[in-house]
Each structure stands twice: as C-alpha cells, then as structure tokens.
Legacy VTK file of the C-alpha trace (Angstrom):
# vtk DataFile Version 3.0
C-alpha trace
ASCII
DATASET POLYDATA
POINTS 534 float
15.903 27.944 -5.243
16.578 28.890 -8.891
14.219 31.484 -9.744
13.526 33.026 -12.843
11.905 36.111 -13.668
11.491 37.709 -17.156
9.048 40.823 -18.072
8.342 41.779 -21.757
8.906 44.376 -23.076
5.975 44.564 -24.688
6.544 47.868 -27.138
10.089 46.705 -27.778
8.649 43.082 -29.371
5.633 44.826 -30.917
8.683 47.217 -32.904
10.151 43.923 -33.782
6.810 42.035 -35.323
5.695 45.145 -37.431
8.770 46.100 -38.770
9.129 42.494 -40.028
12.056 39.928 -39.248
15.082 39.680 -41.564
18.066 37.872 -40.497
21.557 39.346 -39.626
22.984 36.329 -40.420
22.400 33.043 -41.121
22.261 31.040 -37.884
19.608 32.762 -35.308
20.975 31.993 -31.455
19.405 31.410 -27.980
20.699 32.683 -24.245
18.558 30.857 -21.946
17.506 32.983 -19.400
18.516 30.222 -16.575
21.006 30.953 -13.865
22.064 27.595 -14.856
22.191 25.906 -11.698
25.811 24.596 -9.999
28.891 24.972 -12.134
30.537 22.191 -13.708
32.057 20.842 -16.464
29.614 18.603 -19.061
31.252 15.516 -21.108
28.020 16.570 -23.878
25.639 13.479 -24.838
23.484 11.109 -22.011
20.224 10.159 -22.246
17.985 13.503 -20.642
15.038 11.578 -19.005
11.689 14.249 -18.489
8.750 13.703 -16.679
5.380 14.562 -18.059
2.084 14.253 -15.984
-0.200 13.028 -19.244
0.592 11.575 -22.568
0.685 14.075 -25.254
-2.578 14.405 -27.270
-0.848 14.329 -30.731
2.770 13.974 -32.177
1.211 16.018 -34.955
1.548 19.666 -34.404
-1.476 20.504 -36.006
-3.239 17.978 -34.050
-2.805 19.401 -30.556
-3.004 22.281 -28.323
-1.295 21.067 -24.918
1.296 21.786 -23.262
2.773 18.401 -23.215
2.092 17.916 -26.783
3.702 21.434 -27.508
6.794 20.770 -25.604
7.077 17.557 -27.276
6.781 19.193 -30.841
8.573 21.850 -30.332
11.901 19.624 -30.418
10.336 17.607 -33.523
9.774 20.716 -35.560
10.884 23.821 -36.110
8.628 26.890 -37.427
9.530 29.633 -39.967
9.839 32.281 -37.277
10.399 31.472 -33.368
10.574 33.007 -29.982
13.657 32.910 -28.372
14.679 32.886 -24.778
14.647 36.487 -24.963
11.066 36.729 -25.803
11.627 38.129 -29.333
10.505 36.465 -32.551
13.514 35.693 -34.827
13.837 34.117 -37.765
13.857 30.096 -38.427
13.258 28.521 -41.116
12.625 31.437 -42.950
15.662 33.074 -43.296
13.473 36.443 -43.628
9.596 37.248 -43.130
8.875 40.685 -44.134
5.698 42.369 -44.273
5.770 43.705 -48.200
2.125 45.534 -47.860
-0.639 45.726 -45.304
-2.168 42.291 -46.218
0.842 40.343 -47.600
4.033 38.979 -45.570
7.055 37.492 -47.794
8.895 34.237 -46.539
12.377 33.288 -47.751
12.550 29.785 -46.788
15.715 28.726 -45.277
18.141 26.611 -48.144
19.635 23.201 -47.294
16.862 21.993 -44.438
15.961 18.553 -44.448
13.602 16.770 -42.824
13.823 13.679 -40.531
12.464 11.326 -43.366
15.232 12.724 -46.442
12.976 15.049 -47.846
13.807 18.882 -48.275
12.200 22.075 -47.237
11.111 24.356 -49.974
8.333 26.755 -50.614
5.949 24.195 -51.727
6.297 22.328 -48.568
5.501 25.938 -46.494
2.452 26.505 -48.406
1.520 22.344 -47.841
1.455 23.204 -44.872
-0.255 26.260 -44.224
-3.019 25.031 -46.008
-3.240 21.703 -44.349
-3.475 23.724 -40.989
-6.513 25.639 -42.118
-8.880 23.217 -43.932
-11.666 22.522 -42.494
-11.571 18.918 -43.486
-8.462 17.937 -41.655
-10.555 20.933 -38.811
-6.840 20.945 -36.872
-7.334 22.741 -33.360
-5.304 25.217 -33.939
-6.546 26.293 -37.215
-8.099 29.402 -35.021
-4.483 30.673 -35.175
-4.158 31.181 -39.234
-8.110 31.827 -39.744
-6.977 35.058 -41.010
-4.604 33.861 -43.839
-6.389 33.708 -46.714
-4.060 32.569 -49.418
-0.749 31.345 -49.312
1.623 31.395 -52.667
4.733 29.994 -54.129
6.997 32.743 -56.125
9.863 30.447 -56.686
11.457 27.509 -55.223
12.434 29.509 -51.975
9.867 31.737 -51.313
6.703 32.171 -50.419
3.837 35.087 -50.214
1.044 35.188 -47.098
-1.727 37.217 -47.839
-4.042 38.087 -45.326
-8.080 38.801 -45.283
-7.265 42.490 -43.478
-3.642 43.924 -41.548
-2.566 41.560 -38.736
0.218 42.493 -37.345
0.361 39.432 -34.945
0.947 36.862 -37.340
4.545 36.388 -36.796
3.638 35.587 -33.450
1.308 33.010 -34.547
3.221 31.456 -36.410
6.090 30.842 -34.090
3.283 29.053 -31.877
4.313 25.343 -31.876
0.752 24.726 -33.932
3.100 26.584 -36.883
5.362 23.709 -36.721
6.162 22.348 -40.479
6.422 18.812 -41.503
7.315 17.089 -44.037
4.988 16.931 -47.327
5.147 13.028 -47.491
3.224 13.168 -43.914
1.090 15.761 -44.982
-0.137 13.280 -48.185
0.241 10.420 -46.106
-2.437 12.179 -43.831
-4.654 13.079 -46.718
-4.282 9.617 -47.906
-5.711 8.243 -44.526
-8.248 10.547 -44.374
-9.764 9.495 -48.133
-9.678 5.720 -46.928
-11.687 6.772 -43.569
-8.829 7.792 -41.084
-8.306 10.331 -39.125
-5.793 13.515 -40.087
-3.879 13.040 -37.646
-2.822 9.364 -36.973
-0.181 8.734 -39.452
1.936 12.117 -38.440
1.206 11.079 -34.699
2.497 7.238 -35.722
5.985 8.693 -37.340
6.287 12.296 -36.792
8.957 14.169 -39.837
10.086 17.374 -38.613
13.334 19.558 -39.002
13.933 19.772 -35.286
16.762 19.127 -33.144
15.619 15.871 -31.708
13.580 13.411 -34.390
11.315 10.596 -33.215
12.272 7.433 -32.339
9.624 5.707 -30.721
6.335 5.900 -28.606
4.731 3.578 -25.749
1.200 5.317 -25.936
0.407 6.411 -22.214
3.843 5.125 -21.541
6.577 7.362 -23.286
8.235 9.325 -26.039
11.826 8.508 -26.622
13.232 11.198 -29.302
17.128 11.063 -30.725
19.506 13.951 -31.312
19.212 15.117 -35.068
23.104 15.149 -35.977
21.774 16.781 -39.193
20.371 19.794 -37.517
20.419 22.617 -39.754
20.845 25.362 -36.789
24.268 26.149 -35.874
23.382 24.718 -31.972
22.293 21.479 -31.901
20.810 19.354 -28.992
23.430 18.775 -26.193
22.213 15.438 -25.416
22.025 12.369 -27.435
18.180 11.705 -26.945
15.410 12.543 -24.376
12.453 10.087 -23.194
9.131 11.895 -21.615
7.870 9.393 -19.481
4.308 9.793 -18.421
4.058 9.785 -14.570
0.173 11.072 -13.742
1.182 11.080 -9.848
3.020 14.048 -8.229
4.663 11.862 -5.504
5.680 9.673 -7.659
7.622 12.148 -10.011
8.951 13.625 -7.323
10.480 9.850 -6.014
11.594 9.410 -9.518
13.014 12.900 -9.579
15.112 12.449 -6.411
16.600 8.447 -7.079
17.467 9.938 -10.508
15.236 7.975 -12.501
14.491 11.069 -14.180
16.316 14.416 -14.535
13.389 16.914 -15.143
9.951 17.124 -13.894
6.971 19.374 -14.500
5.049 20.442 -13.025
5.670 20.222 -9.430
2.914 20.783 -6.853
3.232 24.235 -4.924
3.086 22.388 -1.665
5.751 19.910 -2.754
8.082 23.189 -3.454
9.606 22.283 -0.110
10.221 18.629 -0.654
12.355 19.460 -3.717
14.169 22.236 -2.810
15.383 20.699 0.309
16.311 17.085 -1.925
19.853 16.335 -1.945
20.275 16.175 -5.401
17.314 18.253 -6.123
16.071 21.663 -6.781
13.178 24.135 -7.656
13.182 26.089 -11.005
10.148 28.716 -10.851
9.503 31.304 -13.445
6.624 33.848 -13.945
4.120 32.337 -16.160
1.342 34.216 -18.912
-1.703 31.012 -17.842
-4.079 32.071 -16.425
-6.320 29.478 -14.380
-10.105 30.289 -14.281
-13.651 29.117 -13.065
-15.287 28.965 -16.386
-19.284 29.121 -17.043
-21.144 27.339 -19.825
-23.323 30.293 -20.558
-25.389 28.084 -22.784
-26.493 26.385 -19.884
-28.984 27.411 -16.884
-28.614 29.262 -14.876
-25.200 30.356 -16.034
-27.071 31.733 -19.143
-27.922 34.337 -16.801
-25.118 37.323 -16.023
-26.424 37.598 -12.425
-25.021 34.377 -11.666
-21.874 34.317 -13.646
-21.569 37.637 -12.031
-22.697 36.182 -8.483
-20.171 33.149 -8.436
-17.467 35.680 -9.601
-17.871 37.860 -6.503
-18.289 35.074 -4.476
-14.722 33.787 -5.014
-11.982 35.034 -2.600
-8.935 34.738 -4.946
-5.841 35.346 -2.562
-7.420 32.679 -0.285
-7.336 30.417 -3.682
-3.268 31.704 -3.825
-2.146 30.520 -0.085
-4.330 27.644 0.315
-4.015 25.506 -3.286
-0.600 27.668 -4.760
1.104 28.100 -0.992
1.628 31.554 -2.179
3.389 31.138 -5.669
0.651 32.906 -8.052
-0.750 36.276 -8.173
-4.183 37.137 -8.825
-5.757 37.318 -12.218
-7.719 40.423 -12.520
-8.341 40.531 -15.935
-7.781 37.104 -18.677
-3.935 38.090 -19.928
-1.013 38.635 -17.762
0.736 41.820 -17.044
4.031 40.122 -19.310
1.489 40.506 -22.280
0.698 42.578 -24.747
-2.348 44.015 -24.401
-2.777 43.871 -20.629
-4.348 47.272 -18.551
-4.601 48.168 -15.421
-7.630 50.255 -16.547
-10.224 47.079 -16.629
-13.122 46.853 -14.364
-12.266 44.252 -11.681
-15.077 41.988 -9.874
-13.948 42.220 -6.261
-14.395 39.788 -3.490
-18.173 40.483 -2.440
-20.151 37.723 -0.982
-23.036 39.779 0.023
-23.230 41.556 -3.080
-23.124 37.694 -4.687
-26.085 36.435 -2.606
-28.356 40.105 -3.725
-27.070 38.911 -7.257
-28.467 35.209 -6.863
-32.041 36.543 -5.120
-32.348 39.026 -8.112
-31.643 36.050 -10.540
-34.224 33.552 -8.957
-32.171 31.758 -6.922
-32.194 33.205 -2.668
-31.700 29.894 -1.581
-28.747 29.107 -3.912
-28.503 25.913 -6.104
-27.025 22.890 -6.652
-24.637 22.137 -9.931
-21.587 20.429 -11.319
-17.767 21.540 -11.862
-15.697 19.333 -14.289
-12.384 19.559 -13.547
-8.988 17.077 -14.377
-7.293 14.560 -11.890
-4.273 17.359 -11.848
-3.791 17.729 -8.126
-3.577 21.301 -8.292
-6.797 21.583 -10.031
-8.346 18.338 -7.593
-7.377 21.008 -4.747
-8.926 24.270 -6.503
-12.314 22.505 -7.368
-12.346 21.427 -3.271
-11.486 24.615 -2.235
-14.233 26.351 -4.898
-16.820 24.203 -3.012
-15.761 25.166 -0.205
-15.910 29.092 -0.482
-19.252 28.712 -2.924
-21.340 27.337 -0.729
-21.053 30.148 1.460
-23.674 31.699 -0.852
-25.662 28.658 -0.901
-24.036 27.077 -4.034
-23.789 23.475 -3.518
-20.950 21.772 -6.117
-20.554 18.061 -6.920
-17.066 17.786 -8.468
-17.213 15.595 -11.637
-13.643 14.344 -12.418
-12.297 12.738 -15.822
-9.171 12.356 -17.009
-6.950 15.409 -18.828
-7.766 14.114 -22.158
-11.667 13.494 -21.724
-11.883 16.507 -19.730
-10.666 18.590 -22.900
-13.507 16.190 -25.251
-16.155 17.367 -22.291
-15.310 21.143 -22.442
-15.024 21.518 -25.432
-18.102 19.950 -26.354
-20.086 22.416 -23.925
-20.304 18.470 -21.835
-20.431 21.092 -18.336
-21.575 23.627 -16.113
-19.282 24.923 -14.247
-15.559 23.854 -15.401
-11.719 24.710 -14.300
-9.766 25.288 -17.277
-6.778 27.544 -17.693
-4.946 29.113 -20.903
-1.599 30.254 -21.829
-1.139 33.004 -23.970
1.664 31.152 -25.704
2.188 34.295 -28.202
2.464 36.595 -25.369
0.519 38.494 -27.467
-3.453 39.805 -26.416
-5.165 38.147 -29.661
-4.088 34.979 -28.728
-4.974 35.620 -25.156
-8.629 36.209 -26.013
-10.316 36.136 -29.618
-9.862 31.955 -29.451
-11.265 32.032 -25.787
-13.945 34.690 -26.497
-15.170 35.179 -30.173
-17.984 33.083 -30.973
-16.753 32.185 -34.145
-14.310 29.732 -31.692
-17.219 28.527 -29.662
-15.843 24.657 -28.419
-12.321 22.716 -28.918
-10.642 25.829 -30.375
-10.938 27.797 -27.299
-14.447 29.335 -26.747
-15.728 26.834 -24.098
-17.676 29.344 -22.096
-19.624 29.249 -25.548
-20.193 33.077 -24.757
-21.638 34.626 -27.731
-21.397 38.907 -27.775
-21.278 40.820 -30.653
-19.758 43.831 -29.106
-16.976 41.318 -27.815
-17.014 39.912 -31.303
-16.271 43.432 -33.088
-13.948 44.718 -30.446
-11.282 41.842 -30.844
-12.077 42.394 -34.712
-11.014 45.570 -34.553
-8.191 44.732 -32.601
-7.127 42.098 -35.098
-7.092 44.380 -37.860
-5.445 47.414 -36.238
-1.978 48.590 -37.502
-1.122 51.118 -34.917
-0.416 49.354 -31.258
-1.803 52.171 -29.097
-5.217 51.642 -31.202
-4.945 48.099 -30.506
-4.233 48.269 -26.753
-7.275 50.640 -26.650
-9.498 47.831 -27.960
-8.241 44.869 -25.906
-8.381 47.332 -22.946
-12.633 47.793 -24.299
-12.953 43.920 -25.412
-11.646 43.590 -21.382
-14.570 45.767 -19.683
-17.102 44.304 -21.780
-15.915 40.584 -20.169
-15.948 41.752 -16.989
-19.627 42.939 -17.540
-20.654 39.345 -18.665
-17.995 37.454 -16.847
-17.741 34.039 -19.017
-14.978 33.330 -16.483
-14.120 33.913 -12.664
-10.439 34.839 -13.583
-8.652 33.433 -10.591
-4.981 33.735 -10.534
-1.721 33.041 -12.734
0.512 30.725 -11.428
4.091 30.619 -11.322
5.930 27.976 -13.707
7.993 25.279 -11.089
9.527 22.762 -12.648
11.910 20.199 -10.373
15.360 19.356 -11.682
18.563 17.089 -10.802
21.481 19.254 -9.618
23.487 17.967 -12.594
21.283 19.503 -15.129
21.944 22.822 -17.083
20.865 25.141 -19.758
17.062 24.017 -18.962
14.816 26.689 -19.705
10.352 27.170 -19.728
8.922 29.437 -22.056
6.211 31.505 -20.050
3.808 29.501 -21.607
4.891 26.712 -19.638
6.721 25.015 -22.718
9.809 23.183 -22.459
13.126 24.563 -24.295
15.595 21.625 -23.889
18.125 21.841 -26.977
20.631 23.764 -24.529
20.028 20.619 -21.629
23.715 19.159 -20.517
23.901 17.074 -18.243
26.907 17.212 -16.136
27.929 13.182 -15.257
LINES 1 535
534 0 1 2 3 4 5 6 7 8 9 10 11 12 13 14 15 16 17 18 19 20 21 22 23 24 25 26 27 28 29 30 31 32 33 34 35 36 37 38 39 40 41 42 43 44 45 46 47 48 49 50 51 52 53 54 55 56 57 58 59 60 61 62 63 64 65 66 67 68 69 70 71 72 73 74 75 76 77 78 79 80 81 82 83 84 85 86 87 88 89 90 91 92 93 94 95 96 97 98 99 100 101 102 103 104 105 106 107 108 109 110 111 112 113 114 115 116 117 118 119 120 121 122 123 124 125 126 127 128 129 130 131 132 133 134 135 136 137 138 139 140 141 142 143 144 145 146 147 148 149 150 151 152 153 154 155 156 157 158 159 160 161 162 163 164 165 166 167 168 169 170 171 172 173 174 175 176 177 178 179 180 181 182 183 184 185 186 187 188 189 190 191 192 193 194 195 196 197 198 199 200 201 202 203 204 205 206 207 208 209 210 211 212 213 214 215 216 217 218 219 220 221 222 223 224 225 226 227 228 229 230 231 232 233 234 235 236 237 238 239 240 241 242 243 244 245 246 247 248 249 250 251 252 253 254 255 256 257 258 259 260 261 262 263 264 265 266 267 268 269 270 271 272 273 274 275 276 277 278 279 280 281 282 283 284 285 286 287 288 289 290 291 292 293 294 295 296 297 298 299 300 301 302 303 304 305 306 307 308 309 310 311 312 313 314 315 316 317 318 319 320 321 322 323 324 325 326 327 328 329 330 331 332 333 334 335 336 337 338 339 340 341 342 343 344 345 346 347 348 349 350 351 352 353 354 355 356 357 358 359 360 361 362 363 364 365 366 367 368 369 370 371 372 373 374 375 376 377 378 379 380 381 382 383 384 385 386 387 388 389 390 391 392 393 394 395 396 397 398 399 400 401 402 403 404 405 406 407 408 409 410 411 412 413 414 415 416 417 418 419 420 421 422 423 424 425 426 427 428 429 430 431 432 433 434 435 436 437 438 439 440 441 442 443 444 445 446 447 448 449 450 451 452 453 454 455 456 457 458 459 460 461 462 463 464 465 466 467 468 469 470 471 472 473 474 475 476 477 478 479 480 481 482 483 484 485 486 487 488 489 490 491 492 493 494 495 496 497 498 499 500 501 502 503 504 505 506 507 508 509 510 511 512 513 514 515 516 517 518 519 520 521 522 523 524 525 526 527 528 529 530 531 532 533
C-alpha cells in the first residue's frame, strides 16, 4: 500500500506567509511527496484517464467550491502564489508578494505569461480579477475568501498593490486557494457581457475556460467528461508530463473500481474504505492514502426546531459514538474529529472542550429540552456511498435516544442548492480546510456574515463567535491568533452547530504504471508531475 503521511509545520509556514514571499529565482519547483510507486522508465506523453465521482460544478474558478471542480481548475489556472507539495506557499504568477505595511501586500506579476486564448497577463488583468471575485453582482462562492480586500491597484504594467480593510496575515494563503485562480480578461468581459443580457456569471468561463495552467481545455460532455490538453506554452519551467487528461464522471464506486482495474482509467478518487482491500490486492492496482485536513460532520440547521435549541444540538452530539462511526463506515482509516480543524492545521488545540460519547447524559439533555420521548426528523445527505453508509449508521446509533431519522437523499449538486439554502434539518456535510490555515477552517463555516452557500449552513448566528474569529482575522502576532481560534473553538463546542465526527484519510486507487501522482490534504488533485510508464 503506498501511504503517505505529511504533518505541517505549522510555525515554520506561518514564518513564511508573514514575512512575505519573494522568489529566489525565477521558476518555483515541486517534489511530490509520493513514494512514487514501482520503478520504471516513462517514454513522457499518453493520454492520463481520471475518474471523478460527480461532474464538476463550474469550469470557472470563481464559480465553484468542490473538490472536483478545484482539481479540475487547478490544472486550468494558475494563482499568483501556490502551495507546493511541501505545504509552503511560493510564488506563481507573481514573481514576488510582499507585505509593504500592515494593510497593503505588493504583487510583481510574473512577465511573459500568456493565457490559453493569446492574451497576456499583466497587472490590469490581476486586479480584473480580484474584483470580479468579490462583487456582489457576479456573488462568486468563494468571494468569502477576499471579503477582506478592500481595494486592489495597478502601479505600473507589472505590478499591483492589495490593500486590506485591517492586518491579515492569511491572505497569501487565500489566495493560493484554487478560488484565486486568474483568467483571462476577455472571459472576465465576456462574463459581464452575459450577465447585462440576462446570463449567468459564470456560463461563458464554464463553456471555454482561459487559464495559464499546464493543461488548457479542450472539451466537455456535461455529466459525461472533461478532456484537457498539455499547454506546450507553459510558462513554468515543469510542464505537464502527459499530453492530455480526461475526468470521466463515474457516480458508482464498483464501477470505478472495474474501470480502474481493466485500465479504462488510470486514477480514481475516491475509493470506498471497504473497497481498500479490493484495490490493493488488484493485479495492476494499488492504494494511495494520505492524511487529510476534511473534516466530516453531522450538521444542525439551528434556524430550525428543535435544533434552535442547544440542548438538542448538544443531545445528538453526545449521542454519537464516533470511533464506532471510524470501524464501521471508514474500516478504520479516519481518526476522530474533536474539534472542526485538523491537528495538520494551523490553529488546532488540544486545549478545546470535547463533547464525549454520553448517551445518558443525551437523553437528560432531550427531557430538559421538551422532548423525553425523543422525535422524529430528517437528515439530507448525498448518494456518496460513504456518506449513504454514515447517514444509516447515524440512524442507527440516534435512535438509541429515541431520535427517529428518515434519510432524505439528492444528488451532490442539489444537495449543496438544499444546504445551502437552510432546505434541512439535520444534514452530513464535510469541509476541507484547503488553506491549512484556521480562518479558512472556520470564519466561512461559522460567522454569520457567511450564513448559506459560502459556508455557514448551520446558519448559527453568535456574536461572541463572530468577534472571536474577527479578532483572529486581524491579529499580527500567531500566538495571539492561536489563542483566539483556541476561544472561537470552546465557544462551538458550547453551542455545537456541528457533531464533529471524524477526518478521514485521503485514498485514491491508481494503475501500477502511474507516477509522480500526488493529493493535496485537501483532497485536491496535483497531476502536472503524472507519467505514465507504457
């Protein structure tokens, strides 16, 4: 079994992001932290062939906040700063990004970039985008990362000035987050365009996507596939090893794992803990697992009754035996979630207050709240398998305290639509703190000002949680920071939005003649290195 594990250094990256990112040279590089898989000698080019479980919301970076659609993007376009396989965020196409003052960051954009469609990258085209990403006309989903910019400026052809409402010192990692991605400026006005004749933002980006990346679009098959083609203009120093990659969209584990061992595809993800087995022991076939920062959680529309009531958030929370959760849906490959980031974060304690397994202390909860008898409710889950398995197993363990659960299933996309539109009661959702860094891990999930799609879809509404991740935001020192995500974590676990459960670990299933694939803990794909060895 190839298995990958990675811990950050969190202190070491946090030195990094203040101190701001300036380039030793011109060409950033990437080790992915892979063993690699069996030795051999690659010819270079083939067609890499990935399989995907749903079709990516958007093609549009700023349109999306998946992981298919971010592993997707993330080949399209490129970002002015990234995180390598290392963890640390480097330079892209900014060839530096400096912090000049507390509130202002300095970009010097990268010369000589140009994008799929002809055009070139220059500071205008930076500050296109910026702005596109955080109007609230064009009201992209991951506007919730760049909330805090609040102008963006050109100072000559090549660079650009950030200025933001009060000190963030996480903004690099935001913007290496694949909703940073930059496009061209003729999709950008071909989106505003649309949207004056009626349309929506994001269709004409999603129809012919124009990024800088190391793979460029070259058609789609909505629900069917995404074929992309090796950019042989690449500006980076390593380009893509193969000459194109197709994500096919295969919704059924058994069948990616049929297509995975005839070789009708190379790469598949995820793979079912309790098909671990099946691929390891394939012919041609192995496991790739990795330690992963999402963390999977029973979530509570507190808008709603009775989970407007703290009792019963607090009840079901107790009620839930989360190592049971681990062996029985995971088979073992997860640990349990404690808290809502993962101990490869920044910002994670040991020093929260943990709800522990108590189902007698639940049922005093429930009597105290109204409800000695229990009650009967809804969970909306996905048709994932995993998630198909958690909801049954939920069911199972809350109706030991007299909750009785009718499992409402849609669809990944309509799911999302139905969350985030507070459509629920109970729900199963999970989220990946894709920055590995805490503000990312929980003022979208938690603030109320990102109540809905952007994150907040427990709709829980604190001010005390609302000023502590504030303060957190606007923090300069990191020990002052930790202290307030360590606060903003005790006052969650007092009004439990969420039943944390557990993180999972990342498994992915490849062909024995792949190398160089790599997964971000976030779950996203890194496939530029790929070689397939035929």
């Amino acid at each position: 079994m190839k298995k990958l594990s990675k811990f950050l250094k969190s202190a070491a990256i946090l030195s990094v992001l203040s101190a701001g990112l300036v380039a030793c040279s011109s060409e950033p590089s990437n080790d992915p932290s892979s063993d690699g898989g069996e030795t051999g000698e690659s010819t270079g080019g083939g067609d890499l062939k990935v399989a995907v479980m749903s079709d990516p919301v958007s093609l549009d970076p700023h349109g999306a906040n998946e992981n298919v659609s971010n592993s997707i993007n993330s080949t399209i376009y490129d970002r002015l700063v990234h995180m390598e396989t290392d963890l640390t965020i480097q330079p892209a196409l900014a060839e530096s990004f400096e912090q000049i003052d507390d509130t202002t960051w300095e970009a010097k954009i990268r010369q000589g970039v140009t994008f799929h469609d002809g055009s070139e990258l220059n500071a205008e085209v930076v500050k296109a985008n910026l702005d596109r990403v955080r109007d609230s006309e064009v009201a992209s989903p991951v506007s919730f990362l760049f909330g805090m910019i609040t102008d963006v400026t050109v100072e000559d052809e090549f660079t650009v000035h950030i200025e933001t409402e009060f000190p963030f010192a996480s903004l690099p990692a935001h913007l290496a987050h694949p909703g940073g991605s930059i496009i061209s400026l003729e999709s950008i006005e071909a989106s505003y365009e649309a949207m004056e004749n009626g349309g929506q933002p994001f269709s004409t980006v999603n129809e012919a996507p124009a990024g800088t990346g190391y793979f460029k679009f070259e058609e789609r098959s909505p629900g069917q596939s995404v074929t992309l083609v090796k950019n042989e203009d690449y500006w980076h120093e390593e380009k893509a090893k193969v000459d194109s990659v197709t994500f096919t969209v295969i919704p059924e584990d058994l069948t990616r794992i049929a297509e995975l061992e005839t070789g009708g595809v190379d790469i598949i993800f995820p793979v079912n803990p309790s098909d671990v087995s099946r691929v390891e022991n394939g012919a041609e076939t192995s496991v790739q697992q990795s330690n992963s920062t999402r963390m999977v959680y029973l979530g509570f529309n507190t808008e709603v009754e009775p989970f407007d009531d703290v009792n019963v958030r607090r009840a079901l929370h107790m009620a839930v035996d989360k190592q049971a959760l681990i062996d029985g849906v995971l088979d073992g490959t997860g640990v349990i979630a404690d808290g809502p980031i993962a101990p490869d974060v920044f910002g994670y304690s040991d020093n929260i207050d943990r709800i522990e397994h108590d189902p007698e202390q639940a049922k005093e909860l429930l009597a105290e709240a109204g409800f000695p008898d229990g009650f009967q409710t809804t969970i909306l889950t996905d048709d994932d398998r995993e998630r198909q398995d958690l909801a049954q197993a939920l069911q199972y363990q809350l109706a030991e305290i007299g909750v009785d659960i009718e499992i409402d299933t849609y669809e990944f996309g309509t799911y999302l639509e139905r969350a985030g539109q507070g459509q629920s009661e109970l729900f199963l959702g999970s989220w990946g703190t894709v920055t590995l860094d805490g503000d990312y891990g929980l003022y979208p999930v938690f603030h109320s000002a990102n109540k809905g799609p952007a994150g907040n879809r427990s709709f829980i509404d604190n001010e005390e949680i609302d000023s502590l991740l504030q303060q957190a935001r606007e923090a300069t020192d990191d020990q002052e920071r930790l202290d307030f995500y360590e606060a903003a974590q005790n006052e969650l676990a007092a009004e439990s939005p969420y039943a944390y459960l557990y993180f999972p670990e990342i498994i992915a299933g490849v062909r024995d003649d792949v190398e160089g694939f790599w997964q971000f803990p976030s779950t996203t794909l890194f496939l530029r290195d790929v070689e397939l060895n035929r």
